[in-house]
PAROFI-476781 format. One record per residue (C-alpha): residue number from 0; x, y negated, z negated. Coordinates in Angstrom, 1 decimal. Layout:
residues N
   nr    east   north      up
  NUM       X       Y       Z
...
***
This chain:
residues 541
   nr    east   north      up
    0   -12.5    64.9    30.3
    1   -11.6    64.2    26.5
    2    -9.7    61.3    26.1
    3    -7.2    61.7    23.1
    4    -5.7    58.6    21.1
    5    -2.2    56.9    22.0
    6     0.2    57.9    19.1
    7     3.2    56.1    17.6
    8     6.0    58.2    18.0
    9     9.1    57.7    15.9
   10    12.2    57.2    18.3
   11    12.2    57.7    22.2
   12    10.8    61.4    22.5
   13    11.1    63.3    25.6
   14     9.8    66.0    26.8
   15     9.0    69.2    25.4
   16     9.3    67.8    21.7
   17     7.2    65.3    22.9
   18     4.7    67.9    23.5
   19     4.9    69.8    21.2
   20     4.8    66.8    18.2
   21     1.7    66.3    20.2
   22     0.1    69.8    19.5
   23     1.3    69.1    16.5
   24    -0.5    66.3    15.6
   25    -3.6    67.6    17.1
   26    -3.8    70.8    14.5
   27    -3.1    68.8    11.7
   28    -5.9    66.4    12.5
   29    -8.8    68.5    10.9
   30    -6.7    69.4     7.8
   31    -6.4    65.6     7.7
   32    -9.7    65.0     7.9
   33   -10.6    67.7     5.1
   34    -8.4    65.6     2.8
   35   -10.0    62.5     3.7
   36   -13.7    64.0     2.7
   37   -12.3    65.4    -0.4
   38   -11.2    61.9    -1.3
   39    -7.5    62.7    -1.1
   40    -5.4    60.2     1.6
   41    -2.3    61.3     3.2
   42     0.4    60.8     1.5
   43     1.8    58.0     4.1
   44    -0.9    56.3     3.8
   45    -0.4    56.4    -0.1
   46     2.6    55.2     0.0
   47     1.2    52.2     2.5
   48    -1.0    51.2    -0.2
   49     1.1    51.5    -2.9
   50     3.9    49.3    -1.4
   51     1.1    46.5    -0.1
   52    -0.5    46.8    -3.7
   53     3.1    46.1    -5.3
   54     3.5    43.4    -2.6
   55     0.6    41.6    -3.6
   56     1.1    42.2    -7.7
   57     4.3    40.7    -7.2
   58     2.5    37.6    -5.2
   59     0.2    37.5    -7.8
   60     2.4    37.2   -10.4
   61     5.6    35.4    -9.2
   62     5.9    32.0   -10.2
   63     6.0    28.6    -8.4
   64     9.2    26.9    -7.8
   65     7.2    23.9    -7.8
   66     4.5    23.0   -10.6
   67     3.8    19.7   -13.1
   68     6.2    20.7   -15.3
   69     8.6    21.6   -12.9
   70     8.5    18.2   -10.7
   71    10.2    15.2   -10.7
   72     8.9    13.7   -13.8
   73     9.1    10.4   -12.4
   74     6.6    10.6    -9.4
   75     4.7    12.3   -11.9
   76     4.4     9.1   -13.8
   77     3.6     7.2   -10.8
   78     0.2     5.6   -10.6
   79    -1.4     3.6    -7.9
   80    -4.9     2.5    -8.7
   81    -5.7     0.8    -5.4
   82    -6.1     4.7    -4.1
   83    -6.9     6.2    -7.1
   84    -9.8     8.6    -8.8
   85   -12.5     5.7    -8.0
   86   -11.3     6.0    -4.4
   87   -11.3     9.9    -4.4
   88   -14.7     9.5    -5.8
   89   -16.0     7.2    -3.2
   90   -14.9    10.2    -0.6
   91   -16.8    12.8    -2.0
   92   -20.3    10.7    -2.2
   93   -19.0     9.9     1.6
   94   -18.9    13.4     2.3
   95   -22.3    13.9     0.4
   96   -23.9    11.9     2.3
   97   -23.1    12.8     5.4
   98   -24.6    16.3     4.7
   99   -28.1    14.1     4.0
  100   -27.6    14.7    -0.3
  101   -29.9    11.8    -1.2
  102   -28.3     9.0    -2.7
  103   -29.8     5.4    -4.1
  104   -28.0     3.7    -1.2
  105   -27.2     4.6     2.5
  106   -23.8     3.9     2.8
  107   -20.6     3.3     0.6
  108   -18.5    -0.1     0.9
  109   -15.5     0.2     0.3
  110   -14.4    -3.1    -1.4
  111   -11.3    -1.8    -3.0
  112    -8.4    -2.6    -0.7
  113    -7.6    -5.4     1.7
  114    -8.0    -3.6     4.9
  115    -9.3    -6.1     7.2
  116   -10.0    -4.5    10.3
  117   -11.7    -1.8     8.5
  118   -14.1    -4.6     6.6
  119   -14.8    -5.3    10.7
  120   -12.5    -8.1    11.3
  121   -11.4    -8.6    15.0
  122    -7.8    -8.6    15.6
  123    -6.2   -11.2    17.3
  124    -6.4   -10.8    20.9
  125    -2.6   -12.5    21.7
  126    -0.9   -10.4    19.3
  127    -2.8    -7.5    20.4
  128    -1.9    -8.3    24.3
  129     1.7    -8.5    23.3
  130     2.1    -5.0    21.7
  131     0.2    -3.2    24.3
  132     2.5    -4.8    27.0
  133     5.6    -3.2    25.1
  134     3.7    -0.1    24.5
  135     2.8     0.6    28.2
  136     5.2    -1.9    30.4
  137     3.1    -0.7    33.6
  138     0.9    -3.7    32.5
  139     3.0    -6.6    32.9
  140     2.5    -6.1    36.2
  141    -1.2    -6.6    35.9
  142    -3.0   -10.5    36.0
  143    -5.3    -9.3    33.0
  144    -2.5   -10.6    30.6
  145    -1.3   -14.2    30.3
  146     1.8   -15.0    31.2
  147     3.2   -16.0    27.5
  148     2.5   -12.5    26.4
  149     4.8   -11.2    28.8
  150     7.1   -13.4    28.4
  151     7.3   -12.4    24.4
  152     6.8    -8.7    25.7
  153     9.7    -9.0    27.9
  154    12.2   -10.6    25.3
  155    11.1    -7.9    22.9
  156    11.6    -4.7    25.4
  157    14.9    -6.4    26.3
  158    16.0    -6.3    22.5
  159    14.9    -2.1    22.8
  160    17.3     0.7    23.9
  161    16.2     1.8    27.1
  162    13.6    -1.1    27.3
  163    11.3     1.2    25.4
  164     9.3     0.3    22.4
  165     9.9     4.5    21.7
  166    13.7     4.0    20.9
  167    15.2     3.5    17.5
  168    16.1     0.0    16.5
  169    19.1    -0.8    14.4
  170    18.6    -0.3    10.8
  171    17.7    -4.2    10.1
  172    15.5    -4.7    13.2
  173    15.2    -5.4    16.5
  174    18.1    -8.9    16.9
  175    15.4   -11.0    18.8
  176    13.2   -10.5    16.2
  177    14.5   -10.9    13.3
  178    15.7   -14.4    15.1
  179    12.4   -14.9    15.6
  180    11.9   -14.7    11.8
  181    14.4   -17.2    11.3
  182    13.3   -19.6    13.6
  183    10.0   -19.5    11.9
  184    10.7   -19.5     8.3
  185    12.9   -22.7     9.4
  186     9.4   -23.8    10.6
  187     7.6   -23.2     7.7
  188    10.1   -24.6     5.5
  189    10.8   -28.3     7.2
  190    14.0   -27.4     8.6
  191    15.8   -25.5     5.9
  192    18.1   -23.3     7.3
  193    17.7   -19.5     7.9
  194    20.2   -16.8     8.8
  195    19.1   -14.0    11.0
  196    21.4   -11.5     9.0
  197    19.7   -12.5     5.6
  198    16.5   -10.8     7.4
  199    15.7    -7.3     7.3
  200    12.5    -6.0     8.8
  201    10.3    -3.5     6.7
  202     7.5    -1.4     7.4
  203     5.1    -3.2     5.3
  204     6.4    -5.9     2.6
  205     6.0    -2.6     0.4
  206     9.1    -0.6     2.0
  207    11.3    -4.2     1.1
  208    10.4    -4.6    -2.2
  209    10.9    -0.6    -3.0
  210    14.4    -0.7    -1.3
  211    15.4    -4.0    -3.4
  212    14.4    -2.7    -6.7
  213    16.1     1.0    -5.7
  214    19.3    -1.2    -5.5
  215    18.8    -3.0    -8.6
  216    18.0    -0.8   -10.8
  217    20.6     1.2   -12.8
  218    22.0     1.7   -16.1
  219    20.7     3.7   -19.1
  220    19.1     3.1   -22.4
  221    18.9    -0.3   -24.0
  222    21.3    -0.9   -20.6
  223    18.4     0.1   -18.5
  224    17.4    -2.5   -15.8
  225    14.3    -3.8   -17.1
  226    11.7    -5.4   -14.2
  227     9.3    -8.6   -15.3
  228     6.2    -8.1   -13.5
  229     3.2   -10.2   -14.1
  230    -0.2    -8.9   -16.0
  231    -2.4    -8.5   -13.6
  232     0.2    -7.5   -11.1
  233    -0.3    -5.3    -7.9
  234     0.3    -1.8    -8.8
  235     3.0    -1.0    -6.3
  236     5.6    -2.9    -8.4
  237     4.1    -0.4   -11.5
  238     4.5     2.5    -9.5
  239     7.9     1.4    -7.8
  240     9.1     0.8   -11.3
  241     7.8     4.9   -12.9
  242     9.4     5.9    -9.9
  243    12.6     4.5   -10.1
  244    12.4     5.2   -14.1
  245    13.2     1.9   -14.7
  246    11.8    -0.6   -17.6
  247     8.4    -2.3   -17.1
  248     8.7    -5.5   -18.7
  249     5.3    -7.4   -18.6
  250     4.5   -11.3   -18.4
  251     0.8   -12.5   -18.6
  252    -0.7   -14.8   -16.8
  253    -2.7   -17.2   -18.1
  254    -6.4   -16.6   -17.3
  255    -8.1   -19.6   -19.1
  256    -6.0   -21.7   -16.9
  257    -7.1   -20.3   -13.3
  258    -4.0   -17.1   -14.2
  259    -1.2   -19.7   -14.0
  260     2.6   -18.6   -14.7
  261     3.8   -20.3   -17.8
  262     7.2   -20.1   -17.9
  263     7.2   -19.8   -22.3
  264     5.7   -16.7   -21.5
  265     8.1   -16.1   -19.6
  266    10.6   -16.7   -22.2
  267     8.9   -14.8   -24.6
  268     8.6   -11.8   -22.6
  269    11.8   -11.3   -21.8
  270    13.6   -12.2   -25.3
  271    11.5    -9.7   -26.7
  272    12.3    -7.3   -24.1
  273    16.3    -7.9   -24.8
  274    15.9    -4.9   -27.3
  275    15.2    -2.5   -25.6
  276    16.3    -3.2   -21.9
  277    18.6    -5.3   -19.6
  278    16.3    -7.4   -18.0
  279    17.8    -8.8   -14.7
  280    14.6    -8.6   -11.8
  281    11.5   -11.2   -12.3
  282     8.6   -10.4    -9.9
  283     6.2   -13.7    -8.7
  284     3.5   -12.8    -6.3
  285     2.1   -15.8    -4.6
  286    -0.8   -16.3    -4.0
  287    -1.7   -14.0    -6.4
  288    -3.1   -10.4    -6.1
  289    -5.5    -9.6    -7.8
  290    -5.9   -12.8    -9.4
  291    -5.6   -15.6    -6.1
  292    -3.8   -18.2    -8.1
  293    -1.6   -20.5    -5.9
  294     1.3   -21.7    -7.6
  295     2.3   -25.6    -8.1
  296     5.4   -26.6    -7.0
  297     6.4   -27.8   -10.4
  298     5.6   -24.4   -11.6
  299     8.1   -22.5    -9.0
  300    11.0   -25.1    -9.7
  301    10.1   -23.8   -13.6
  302    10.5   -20.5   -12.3
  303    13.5   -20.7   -10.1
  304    15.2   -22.7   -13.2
  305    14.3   -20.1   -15.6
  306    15.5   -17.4   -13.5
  307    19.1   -19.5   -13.0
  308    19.2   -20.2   -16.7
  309    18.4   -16.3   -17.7
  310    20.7   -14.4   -14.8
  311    17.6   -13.0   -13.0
  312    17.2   -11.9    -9.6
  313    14.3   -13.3    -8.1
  314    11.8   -11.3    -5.6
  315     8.7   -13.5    -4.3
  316     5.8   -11.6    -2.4
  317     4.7   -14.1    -0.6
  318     2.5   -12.1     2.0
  319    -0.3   -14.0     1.2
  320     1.1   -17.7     2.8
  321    -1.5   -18.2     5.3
  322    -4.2   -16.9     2.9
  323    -5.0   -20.5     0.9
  324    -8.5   -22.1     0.4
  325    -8.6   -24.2    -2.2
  326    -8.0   -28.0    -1.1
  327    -6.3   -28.9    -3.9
  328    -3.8   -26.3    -3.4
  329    -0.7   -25.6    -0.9
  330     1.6   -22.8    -0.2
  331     4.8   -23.4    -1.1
  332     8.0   -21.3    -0.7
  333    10.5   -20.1    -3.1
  334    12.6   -20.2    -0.3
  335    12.1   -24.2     0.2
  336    12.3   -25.5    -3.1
  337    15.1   -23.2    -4.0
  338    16.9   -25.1    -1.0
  339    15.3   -28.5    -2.4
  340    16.8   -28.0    -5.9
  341    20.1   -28.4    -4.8
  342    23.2   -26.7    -4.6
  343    23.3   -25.0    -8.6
  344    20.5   -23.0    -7.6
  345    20.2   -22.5    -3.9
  346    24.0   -21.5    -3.7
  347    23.7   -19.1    -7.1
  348    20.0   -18.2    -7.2
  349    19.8   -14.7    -5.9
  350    16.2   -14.3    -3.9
  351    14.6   -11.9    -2.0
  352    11.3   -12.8     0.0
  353     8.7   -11.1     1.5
  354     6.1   -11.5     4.7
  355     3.5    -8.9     6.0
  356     1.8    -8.2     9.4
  357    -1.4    -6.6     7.4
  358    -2.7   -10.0     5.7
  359    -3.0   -13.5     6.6
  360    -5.3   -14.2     9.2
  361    -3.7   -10.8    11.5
  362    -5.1    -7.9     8.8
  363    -2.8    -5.7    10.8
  364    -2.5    -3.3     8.2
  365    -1.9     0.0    10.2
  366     1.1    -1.4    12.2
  367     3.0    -1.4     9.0
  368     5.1    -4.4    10.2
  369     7.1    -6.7     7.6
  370    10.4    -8.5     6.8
  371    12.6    -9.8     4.1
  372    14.9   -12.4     3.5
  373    17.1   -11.9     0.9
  374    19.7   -14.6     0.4
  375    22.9   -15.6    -2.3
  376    23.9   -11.7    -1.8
  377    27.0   -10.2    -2.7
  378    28.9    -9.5     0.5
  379    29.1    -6.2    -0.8
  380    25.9    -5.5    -1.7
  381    24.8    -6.0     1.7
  382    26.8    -3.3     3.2
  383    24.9    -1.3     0.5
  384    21.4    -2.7     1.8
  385    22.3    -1.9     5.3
  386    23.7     1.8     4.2
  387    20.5     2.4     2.3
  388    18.2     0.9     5.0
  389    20.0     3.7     7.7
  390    18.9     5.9     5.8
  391    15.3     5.8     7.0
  392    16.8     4.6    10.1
  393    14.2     1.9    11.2
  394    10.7     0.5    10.7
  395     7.9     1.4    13.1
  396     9.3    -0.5    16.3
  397     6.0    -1.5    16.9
  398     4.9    -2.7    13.6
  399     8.5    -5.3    14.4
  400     6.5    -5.7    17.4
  401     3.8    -7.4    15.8
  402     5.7    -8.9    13.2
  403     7.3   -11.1    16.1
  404     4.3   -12.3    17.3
  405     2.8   -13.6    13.8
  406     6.3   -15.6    13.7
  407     6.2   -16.2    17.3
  408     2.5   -17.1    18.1
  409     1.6   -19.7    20.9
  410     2.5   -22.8    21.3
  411     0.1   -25.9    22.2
  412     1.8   -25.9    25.9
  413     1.1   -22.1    26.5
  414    -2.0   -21.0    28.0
  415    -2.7   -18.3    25.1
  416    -2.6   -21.6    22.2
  417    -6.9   -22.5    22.3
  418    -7.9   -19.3    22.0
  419    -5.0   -18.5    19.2
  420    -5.8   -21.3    17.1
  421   -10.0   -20.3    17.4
  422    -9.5   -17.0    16.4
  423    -7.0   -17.9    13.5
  424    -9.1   -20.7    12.4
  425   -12.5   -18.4    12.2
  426   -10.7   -16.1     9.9
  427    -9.8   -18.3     7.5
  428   -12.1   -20.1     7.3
  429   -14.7   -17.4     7.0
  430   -12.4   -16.3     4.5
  431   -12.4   -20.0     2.6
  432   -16.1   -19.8     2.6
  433   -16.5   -16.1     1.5
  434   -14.0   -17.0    -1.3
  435   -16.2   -20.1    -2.6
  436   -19.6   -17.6    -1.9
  437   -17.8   -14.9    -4.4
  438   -16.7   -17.3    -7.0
  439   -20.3   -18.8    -6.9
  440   -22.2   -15.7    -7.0
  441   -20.2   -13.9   -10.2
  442   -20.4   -17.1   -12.3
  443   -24.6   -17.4   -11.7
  444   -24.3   -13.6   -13.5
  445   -24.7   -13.1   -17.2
  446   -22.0   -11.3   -18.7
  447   -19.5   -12.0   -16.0
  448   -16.9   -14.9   -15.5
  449   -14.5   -15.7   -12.1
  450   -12.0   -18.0   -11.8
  451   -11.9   -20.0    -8.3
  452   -10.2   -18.5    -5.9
  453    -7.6   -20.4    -4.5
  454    -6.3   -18.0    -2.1
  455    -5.1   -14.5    -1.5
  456    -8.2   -12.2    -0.1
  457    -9.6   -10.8    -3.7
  458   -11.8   -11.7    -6.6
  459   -10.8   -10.9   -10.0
  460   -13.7   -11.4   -12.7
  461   -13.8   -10.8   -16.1
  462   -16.8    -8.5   -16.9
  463   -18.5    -8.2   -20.4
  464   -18.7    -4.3   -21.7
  465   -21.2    -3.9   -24.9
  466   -19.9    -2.0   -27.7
  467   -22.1     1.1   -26.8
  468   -20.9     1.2   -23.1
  469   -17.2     1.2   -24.7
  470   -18.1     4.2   -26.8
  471   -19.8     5.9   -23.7
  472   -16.3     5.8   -21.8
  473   -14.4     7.3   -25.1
  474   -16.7    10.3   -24.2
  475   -16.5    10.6   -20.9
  476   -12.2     9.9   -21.7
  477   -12.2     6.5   -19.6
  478   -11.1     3.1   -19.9
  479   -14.2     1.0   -20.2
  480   -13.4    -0.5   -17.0
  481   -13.3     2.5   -15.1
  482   -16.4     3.7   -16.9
  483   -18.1     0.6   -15.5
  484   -16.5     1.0   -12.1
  485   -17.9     4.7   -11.5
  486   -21.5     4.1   -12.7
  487   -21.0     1.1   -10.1
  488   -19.8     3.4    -7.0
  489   -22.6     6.0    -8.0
  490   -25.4     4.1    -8.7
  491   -24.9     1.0    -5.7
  492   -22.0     2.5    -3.6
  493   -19.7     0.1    -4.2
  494   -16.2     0.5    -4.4
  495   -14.3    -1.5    -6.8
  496   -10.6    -1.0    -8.8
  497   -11.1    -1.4   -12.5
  498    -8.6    -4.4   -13.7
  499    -7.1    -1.8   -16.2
  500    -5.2    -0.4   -12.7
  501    -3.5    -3.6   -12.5
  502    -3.3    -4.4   -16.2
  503    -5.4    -7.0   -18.4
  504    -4.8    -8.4   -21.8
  505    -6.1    -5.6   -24.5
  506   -10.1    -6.1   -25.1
  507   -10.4    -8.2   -21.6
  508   -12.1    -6.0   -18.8
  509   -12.5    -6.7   -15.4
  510   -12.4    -5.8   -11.3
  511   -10.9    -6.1    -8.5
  512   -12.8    -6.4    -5.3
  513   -12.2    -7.6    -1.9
  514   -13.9   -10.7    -0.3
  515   -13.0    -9.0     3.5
  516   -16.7    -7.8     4.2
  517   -18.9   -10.1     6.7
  518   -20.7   -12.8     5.1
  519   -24.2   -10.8     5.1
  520   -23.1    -7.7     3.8
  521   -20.6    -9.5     1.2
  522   -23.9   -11.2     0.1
  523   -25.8    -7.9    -0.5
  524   -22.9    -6.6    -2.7
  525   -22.5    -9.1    -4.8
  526   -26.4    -9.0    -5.4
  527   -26.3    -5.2    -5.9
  528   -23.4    -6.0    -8.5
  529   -25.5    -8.5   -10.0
  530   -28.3    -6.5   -10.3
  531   -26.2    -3.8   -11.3
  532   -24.5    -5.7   -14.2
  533   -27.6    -6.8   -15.7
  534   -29.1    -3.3   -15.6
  535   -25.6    -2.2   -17.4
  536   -26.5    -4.9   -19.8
  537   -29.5    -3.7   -20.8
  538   -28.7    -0.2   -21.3
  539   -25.9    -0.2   -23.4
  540   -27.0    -3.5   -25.8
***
């Protein structure tokens, strides 16, 4: 029996002119076919193709809404050399070698960013036995988890909606917690007072200092906020500041004193930055990143002064606290000796400070937990914080989470305290030691020069680039620096940050690395750079 193919009728036929549209169809299928072979379609189909061809001209030629010249000019500016074109460089020779493209190494280490747990550092088991307890309750049931962790797991579900680490949490935090953050910087700080409302937890210090500087920053032309940020700095106050389109005002630290803040420099940077902006924010990160400078106590009660004396808000990223090795150095907080000054400056002296989960002896980087205090604000600017932090409507509730518990660790009575202290201990001082390894290693090296790392979790050395090597990267249309850094990551595998993406006095070059890899492998690195460096040397003398 023949079987004949369905058609698509127009409308609901019935019938007999069903049929006969049928018969129809079936007489005008070799006449159809005729035209076909002669090359001719039907004129539907033309028509098909002629509307699908305009469709796709008028793809083709439509414009984007959204191009380079068309975007927000500011995020355009933005640049953040930490992930930048080293780092998208490093993922391609990943990728290459993972489809067995023979390289002169096996594998690529990434030494660009402090990412702890990445570098193989084990987290610390109490914190990590707290923040599964509020992320799966079930287990407080179970006798695998000391009873201090539940405890803290308890007190923190009890601060949730619905007991569940899955709920919102106001705009400033979780209440227990951010006491919890009081309690401790009171701690930290011999007994100086601290006000749960003056504490706002982030995700990440990052998200605190962006939403400060978002509020500061206004005005236009010579009126402009301008932000004093120190040279090296950490290129999320750069790329906050493009963003934002406000002034970059620069301060350098001092590199042939171990990068200390000299407060003349200070001064001169921001009279001469009086002409062309309103300078009213000064940045201090300590310890320092890149550089690892811990500052003096006389030096932040020159600061603090300075920034009384000139009207300037004050924001100290002080993530790095717990990260000191040096014995000749100690952490101390703005917070403190703004206290410690007296009333002049602790009751006038507007401050913002910030803490992380992701460095320390914790590395818990992907939790994105972090707080700031901010104290001496305008009532009214606060209900302008607290409006603008609503906005996003809360940090990670689990990233608060973990926050608590590097404010709230054990205490010598509790059970978890022996194994705490161990853990935090081995960190730092594997980190202490790693520090005083890379500082020894760069100065044996021709050509290269690295002042002591006091603390923080980087190393910062000046490198020496021959004339030739210079012209080389005019060619290629690089800095030096990066030129350096890229024959680095493609001839050893090592990932570094040229010190042009955090700044550097003009004809001073240098990189930024990590100390977070284990001892062995930091010890091959630092010999591949060596050898690499000397190599570099050679070539381009």
């Amino acid at each position: 029996m023949l079987r004949l193919p369905a058609l698509a009728l127009d409308g609901p036929l019935r019938g007999k002119e069903a049929g006969a549209r049928w018969v129809c169809s079936l007489m005008a299928g070799p006449r159809r076919d005729k035209a076909e072979r002669k090359g001719r379609a039907p004129s539907r189909w033309k028509s098909a193709k002629a509307q699908a061809s305009a469709v796709k001209e008028e793809k083709q030629s439509r414009e984007k809404i959204l191009t380079l010249e068309s975007m927000n000019p500011q995020v355009k500016a933005v640049e953040y050399a930490v992930r930048g074109p080293i780092v998208l460089k490093a993922g391609e020779i990943e990728n290459e070698l993972r489809k067995g493209i023979k390289k002169p190494f096996t594998e690529v280490i990434k030494a660009n960013i402090g990412d702890a747990h990445a570098m193989g550092q084990q987290p610390i088991t109490f914190l990590r036995q707290v923040v599964a307890l509020c992320t799966y309750p079930n287990l407080l049931d179970s006798p695998s988890f000391p009873e201090d962790s539940k405890k803290r797991a308890r007190r923190i579900l009890q601060g949730c909606g619905g007991n569940s680490l899955g709920s919102y949490s106001a705009s400033q935090g979780v209440n227990c917690i951010r006491e919890d953050v009081a309690a401790y910087i009171e701690r930290r700080d011999g007994g100086v007072p601290a006000d749960p409302e003056n504490i706002y937890l982030t995700t990440g210090a990052s998200d605190g200092i962006a939403t400060i500087l978002k509020i500061l920053v206004s005005g236009g032309g010579r009126s402009r906020t301008g932000v004093m940020i120190p040279i090296p700095q950490y290129p999320l106050y750069s790329a906050a500041i493009s963003e934002l389109d406000a002034i970059q005002v620069n301060y350098y630290l001092d590199e042939e004193n171990c990068w200390a803040l000299d407060v003349d420099e200070l001064r001169r940077s921001l009279n001469e930055a009086k002409a062309y902006c309103n300078p009213k924010v000064l940045c201090i990160i300590n310890p320092g990143n890149p550089t690892g400078q811990v500052q003096s106590r006389k030096c932040i009660e020159e600061v603090i002064h300075f920034a009384w004396e000139e009207k300037l808000f004050l924001l100290a990223d002080e993530v790095y606290q717990d990260n000191v090795y040096s014995e000749s150095c100690q952490f101390h907080s703005f917070k403190k000796i703004l206290y410690e000054m007296g009333p002049d400056y602790c009751n006038n002296v507007e401050l913002a400070s910030f803490h992380s989960t992701s460095k320390g002896y914790m590395g818990e980087c992907g939790y994105r937990g972090g707080y700031m205090e901010v104290v001496n604000l305008h009532p009214d600017i606060k209900g302008q914080l607290v409006k603008l932090l609503s906005v996003r409507l809360c940090p990670p509730v689990s990233g608060q989470a973990a926050m608590d518990i590097v404010v709230n660790p054990p205490v010598p009575a509790e059970e978890s305290y022996a194994q705490f202290i161990k853990e935090k201990e081995s960190v730092l001082n594997n980190l202490a030691k790693k520090a005083k390894l890379t500082e020894d290693m760069f100065n044996q090296v021709p050509g290269i020069h690295c002042n002591p790392l006091q603390g923080a979790m980087y190393a910062f050395p000046r490198i020496f680039i021959p004339s030739k090597a210079i012209e080389a990267a005019k060619i290629h249309k690089m800095a030096p620096d990066m030129f350096y850094c890229m024959k680095l990551l493609e001839e050893t595998g090592i990932c570094v940050v040229p010190g042009s993406g955090f700044g550097q006095r003009e004809g001073t070059y240098h990189f930024r690395m990590t100390i977070l890899p284990p001892v062995e492998k930091l010890k091959i690195l630092l010999e591949k750079v060596k050898d690499f460096h000397i190599k570099f040397l050679e070539e381009y003398s």
